[in-house]
Backbone as CSV, one residue per row, in Angstrom:
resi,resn,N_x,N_y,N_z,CA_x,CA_y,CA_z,C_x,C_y,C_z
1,UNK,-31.617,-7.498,-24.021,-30.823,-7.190,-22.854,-31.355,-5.918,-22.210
2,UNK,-31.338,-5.961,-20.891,-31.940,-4.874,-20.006,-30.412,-4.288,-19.198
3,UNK,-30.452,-2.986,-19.142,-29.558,-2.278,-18.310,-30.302,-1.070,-17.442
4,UNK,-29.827,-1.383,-16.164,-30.320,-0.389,-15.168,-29.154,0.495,-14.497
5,UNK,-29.515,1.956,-14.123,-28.328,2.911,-13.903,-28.980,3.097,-12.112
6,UNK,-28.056,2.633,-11.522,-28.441,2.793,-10.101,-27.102,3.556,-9.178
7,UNK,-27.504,4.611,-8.427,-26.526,5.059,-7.690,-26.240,4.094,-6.813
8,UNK,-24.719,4.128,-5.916,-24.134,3.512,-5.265,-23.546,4.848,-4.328
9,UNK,-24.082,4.795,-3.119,-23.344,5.493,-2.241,-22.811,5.261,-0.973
10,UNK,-21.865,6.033,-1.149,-20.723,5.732,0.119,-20.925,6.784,1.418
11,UNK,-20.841,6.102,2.758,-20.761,5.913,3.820,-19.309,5.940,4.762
12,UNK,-19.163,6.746,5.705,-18.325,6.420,6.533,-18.822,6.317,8.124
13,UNK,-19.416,5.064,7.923,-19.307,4.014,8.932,-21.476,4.074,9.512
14,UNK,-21.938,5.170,8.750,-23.398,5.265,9.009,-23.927,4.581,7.638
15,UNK,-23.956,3.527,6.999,-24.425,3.068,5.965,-25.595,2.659,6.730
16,UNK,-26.022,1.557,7.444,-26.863,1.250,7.944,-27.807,2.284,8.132
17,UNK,-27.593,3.226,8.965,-28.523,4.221,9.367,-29.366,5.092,8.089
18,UNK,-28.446,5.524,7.296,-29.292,6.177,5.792,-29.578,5.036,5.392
19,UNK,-29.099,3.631,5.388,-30.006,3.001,4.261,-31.834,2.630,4.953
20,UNK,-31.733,2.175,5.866,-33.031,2.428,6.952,-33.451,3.640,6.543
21,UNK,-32.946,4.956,6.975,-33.954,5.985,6.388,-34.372,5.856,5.231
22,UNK,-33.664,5.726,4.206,-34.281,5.369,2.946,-34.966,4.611,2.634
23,UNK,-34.902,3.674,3.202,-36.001,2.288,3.065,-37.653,3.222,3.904
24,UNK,-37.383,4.168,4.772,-38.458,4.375,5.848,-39.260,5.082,4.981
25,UNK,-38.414,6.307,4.014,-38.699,7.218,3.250,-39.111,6.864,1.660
26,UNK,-38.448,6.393,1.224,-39.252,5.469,0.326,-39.863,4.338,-0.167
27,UNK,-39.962,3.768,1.085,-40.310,1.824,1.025,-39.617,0.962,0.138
28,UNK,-39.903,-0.084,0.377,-39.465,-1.056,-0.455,-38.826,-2.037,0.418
29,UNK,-37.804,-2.744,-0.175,-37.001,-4.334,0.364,-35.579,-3.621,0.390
30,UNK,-34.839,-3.967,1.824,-33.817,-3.436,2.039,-33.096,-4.611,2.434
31,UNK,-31.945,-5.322,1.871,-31.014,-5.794,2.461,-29.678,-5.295,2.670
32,UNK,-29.085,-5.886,3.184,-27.349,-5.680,3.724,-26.449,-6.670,4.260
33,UNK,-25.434,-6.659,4.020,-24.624,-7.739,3.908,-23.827,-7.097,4.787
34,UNK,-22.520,-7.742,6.183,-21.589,-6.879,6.514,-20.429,-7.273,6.723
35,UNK,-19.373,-6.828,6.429,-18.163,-6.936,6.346,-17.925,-8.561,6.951
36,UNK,-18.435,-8.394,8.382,-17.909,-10.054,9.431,-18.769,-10.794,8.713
37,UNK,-19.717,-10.867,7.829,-20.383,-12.058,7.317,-19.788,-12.345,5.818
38,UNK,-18.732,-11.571,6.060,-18.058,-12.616,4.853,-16.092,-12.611,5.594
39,UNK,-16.340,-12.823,6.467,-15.223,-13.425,7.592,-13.877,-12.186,8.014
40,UNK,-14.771,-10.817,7.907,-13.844,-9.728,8.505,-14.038,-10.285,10.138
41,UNK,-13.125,-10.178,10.990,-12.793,-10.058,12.170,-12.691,-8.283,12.529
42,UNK,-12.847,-7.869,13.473,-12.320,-6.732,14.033,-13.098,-5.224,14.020
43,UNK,-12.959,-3.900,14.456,-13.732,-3.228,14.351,-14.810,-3.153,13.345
44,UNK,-14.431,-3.483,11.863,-15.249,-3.196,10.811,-15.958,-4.269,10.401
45,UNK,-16.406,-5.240,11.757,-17.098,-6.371,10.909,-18.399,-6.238,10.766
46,UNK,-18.781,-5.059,11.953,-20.398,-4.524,11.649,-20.904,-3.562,10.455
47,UNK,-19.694,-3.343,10.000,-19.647,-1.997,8.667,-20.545,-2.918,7.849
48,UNK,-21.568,-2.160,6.938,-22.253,-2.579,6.023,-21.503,-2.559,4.784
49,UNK,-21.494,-3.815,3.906,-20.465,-3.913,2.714,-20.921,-3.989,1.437
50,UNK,-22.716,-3.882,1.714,-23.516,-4.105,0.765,-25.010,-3.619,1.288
51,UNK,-25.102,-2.614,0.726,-26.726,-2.889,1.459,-27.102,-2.259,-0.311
52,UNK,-28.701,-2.474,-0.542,-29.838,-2.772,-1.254,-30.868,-2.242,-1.045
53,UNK,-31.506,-1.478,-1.699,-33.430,-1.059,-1.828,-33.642,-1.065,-2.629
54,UNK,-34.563,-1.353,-2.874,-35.330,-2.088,-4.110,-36.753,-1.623,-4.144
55,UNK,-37.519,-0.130,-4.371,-38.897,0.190,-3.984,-39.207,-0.202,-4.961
56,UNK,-40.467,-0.102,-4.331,-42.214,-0.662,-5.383,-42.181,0.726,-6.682
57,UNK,-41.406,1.885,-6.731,-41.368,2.711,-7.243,-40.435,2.780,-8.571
58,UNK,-39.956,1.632,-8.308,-38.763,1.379,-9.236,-37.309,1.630,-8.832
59,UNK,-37.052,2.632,-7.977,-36.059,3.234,-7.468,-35.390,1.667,-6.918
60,UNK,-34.071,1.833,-7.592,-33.066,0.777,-6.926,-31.311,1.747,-6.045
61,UNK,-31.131,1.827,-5.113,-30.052,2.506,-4.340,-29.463,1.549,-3.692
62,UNK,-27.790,1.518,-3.648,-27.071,0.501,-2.889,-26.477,1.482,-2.411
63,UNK,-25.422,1.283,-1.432,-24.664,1.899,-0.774,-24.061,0.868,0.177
64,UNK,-22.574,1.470,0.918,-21.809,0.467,1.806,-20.895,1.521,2.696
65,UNK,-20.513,1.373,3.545,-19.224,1.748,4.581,-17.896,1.890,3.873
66,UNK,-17.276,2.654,4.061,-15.982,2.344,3.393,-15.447,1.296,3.988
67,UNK,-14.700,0.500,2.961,-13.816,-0.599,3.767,-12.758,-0.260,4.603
68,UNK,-11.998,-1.841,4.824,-10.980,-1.172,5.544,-9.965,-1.173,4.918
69,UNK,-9.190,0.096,5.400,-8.311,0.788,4.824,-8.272,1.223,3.305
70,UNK,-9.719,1.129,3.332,-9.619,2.197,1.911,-10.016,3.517,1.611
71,UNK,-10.492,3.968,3.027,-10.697,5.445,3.431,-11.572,5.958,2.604
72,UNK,-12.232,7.299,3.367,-13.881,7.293,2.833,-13.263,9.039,2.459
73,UNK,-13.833,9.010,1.285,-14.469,9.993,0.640,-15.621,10.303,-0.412
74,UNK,-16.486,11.404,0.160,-17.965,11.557,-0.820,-17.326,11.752,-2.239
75,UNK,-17.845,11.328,-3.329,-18.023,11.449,-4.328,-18.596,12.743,-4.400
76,UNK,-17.655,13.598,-5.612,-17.934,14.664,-6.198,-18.681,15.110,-7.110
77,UNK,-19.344,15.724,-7.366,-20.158,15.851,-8.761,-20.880,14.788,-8.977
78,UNK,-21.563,14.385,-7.931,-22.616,13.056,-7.778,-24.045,13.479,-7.142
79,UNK,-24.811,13.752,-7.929,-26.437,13.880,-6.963,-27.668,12.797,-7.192
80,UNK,-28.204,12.005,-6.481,-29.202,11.255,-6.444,-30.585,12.142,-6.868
81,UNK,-31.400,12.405,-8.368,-32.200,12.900,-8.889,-33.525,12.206,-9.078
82,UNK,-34.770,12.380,-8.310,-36.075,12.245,-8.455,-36.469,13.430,-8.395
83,UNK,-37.656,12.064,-10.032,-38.194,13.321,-10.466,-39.812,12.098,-10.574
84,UNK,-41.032,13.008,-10.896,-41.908,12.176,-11.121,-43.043,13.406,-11.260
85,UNK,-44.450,12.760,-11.164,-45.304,13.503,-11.136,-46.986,13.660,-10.123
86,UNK,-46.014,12.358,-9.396,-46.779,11.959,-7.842,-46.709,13.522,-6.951
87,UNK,-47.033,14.330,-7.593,-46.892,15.609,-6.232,-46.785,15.195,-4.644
88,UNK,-47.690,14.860,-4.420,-47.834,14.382,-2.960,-46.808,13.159,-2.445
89,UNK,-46.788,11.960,-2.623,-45.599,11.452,-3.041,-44.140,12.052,-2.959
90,UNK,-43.799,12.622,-4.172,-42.784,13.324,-3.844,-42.358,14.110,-2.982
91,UNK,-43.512,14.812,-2.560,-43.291,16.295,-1.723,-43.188,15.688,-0.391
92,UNK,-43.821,14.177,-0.002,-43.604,13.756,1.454,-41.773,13.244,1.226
93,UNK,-41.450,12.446,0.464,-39.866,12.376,0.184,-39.364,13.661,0.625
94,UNK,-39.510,14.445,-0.007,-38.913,15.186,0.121,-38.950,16.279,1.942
95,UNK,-39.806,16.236,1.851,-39.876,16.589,3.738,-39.503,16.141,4.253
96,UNK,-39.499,14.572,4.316,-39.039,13.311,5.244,-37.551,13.607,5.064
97,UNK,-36.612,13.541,3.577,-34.986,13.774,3.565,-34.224,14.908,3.963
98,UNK,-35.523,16.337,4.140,-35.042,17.653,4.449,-34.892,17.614,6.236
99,UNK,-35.225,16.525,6.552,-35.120,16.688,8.302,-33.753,16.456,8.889
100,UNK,-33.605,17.843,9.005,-31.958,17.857,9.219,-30.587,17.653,7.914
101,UNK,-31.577,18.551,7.107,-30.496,18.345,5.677,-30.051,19.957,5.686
102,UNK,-29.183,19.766,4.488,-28.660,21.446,4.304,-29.470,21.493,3.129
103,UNK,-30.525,22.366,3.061,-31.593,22.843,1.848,-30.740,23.534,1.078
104,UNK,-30.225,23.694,-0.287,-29.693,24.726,-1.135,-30.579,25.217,-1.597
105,UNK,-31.107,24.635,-2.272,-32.730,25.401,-3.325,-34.311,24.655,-2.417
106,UNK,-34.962,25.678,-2.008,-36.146,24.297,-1.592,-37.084,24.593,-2.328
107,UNK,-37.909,23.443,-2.071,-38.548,23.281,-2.931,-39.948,24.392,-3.277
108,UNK,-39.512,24.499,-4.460,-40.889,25.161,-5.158,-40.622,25.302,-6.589
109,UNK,-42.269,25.814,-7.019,-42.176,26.575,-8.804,-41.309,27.095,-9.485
110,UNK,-40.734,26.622,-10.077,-39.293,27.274,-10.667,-39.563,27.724,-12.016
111,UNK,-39.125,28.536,-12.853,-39.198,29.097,-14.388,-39.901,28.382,-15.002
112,UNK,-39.485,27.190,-14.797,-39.930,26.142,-16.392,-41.358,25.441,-15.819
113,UNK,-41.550,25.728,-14.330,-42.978,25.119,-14.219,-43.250,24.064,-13.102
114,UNK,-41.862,23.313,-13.127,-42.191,22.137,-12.368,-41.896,22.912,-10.665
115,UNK,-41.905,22.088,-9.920,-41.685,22.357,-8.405,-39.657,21.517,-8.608
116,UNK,-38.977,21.869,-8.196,-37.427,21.888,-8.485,-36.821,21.856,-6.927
117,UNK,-36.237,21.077,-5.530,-35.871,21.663,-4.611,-34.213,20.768,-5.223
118,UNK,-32.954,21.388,-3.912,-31.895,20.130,-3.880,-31.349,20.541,-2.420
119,UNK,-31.475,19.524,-2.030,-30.444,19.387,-0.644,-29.552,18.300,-0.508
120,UNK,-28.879,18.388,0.457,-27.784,17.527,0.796,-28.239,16.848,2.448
121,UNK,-28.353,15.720,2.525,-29.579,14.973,3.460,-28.168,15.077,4.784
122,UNK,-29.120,14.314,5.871,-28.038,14.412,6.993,-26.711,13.171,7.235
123,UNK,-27.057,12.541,6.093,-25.941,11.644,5.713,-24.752,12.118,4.628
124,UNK,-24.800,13.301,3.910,-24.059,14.020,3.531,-24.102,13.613,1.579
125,UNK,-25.231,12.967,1.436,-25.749,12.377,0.159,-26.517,13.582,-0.670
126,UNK,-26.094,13.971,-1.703,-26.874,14.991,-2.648,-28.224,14.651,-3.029
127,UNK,-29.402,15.611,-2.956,-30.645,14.751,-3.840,-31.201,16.259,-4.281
128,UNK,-31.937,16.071,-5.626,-32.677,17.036,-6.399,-33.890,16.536,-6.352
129,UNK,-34.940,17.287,-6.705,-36.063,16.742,-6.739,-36.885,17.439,-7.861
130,UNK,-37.737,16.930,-8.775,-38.040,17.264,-9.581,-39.633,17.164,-9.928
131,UNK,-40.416,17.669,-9.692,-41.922,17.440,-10.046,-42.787,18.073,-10.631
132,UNK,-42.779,17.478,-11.634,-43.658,18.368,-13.119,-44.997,17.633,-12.954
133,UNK,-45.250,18.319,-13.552,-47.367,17.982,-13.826,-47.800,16.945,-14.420
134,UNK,-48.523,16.295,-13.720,-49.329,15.427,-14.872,-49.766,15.410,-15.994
135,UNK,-49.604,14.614,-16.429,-50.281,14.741,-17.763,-52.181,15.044,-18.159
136,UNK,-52.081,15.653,-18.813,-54.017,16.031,-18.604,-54.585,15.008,-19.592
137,UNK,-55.708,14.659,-19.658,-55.828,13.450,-20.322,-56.741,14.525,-21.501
């Protein structure tokens, strides 16, 4: 048996839009499902109720709109964490999610060695970033 730990993040009413950036920013296969295609009528039938990425990187992220009437709030004590050792790679992620994010720590060399940034993107989603060294052969 295989188990995978994938964040799920919530949206009020821009799901579509971060999940596209994310798909732009880290590639891969993006679907989405929305509310009226499974027979909502009314403002929220364009709300995304499911969306999906699936990169070539392994990285799997869902996220959706809040429904209706179940009112949106970010999750607390929740951060989306990449880490790897693609320097370049990473470091373009990470430029690409800082455009128009709130930077807390940016990125650089931190104590222990690796390059360490975390911001909070312009969709209001936490991310750390983590990039330690290759391995030397």
């Amino acid at each position: 048996m295989t188990a995978n730990l994938c964040p799920y993040l919530n949206f009020d009413g821009d799901a579509r839009e971060a999940m596209e950036t994310y798909q732009r920013v880290l590639g891969g296969e993006l679907t989405m499902s929305t509310f009226g295609e499974f027979g909502m009528d009314g403002p929220d039938a364009d709300k995304v109720m499911h969306g999906q990425l699936d990169t070539p990187d392994g990285i799997l992220l869902m996220g959706s709109d809040a429904g209706p009437g179940m009112g949106f709030e970010k999750t607390a004590g929740m951060t989306v964490c990449i880490s790897g050792t693609d320097t370049e790679k990473l470091r373009g992620w990470w430029a690409a999610l800082a455009e128009g994010a709130d930077v807390q720590t940016p990125l650089a060399v931190q104590m222990w060695g690796d390059e360490y940034g975390a911001l909070t993107d312009r969709f209001g989603t936490p991310w750390m970033f983590n990039i330690g060294q290759a391995p030397r052969d």
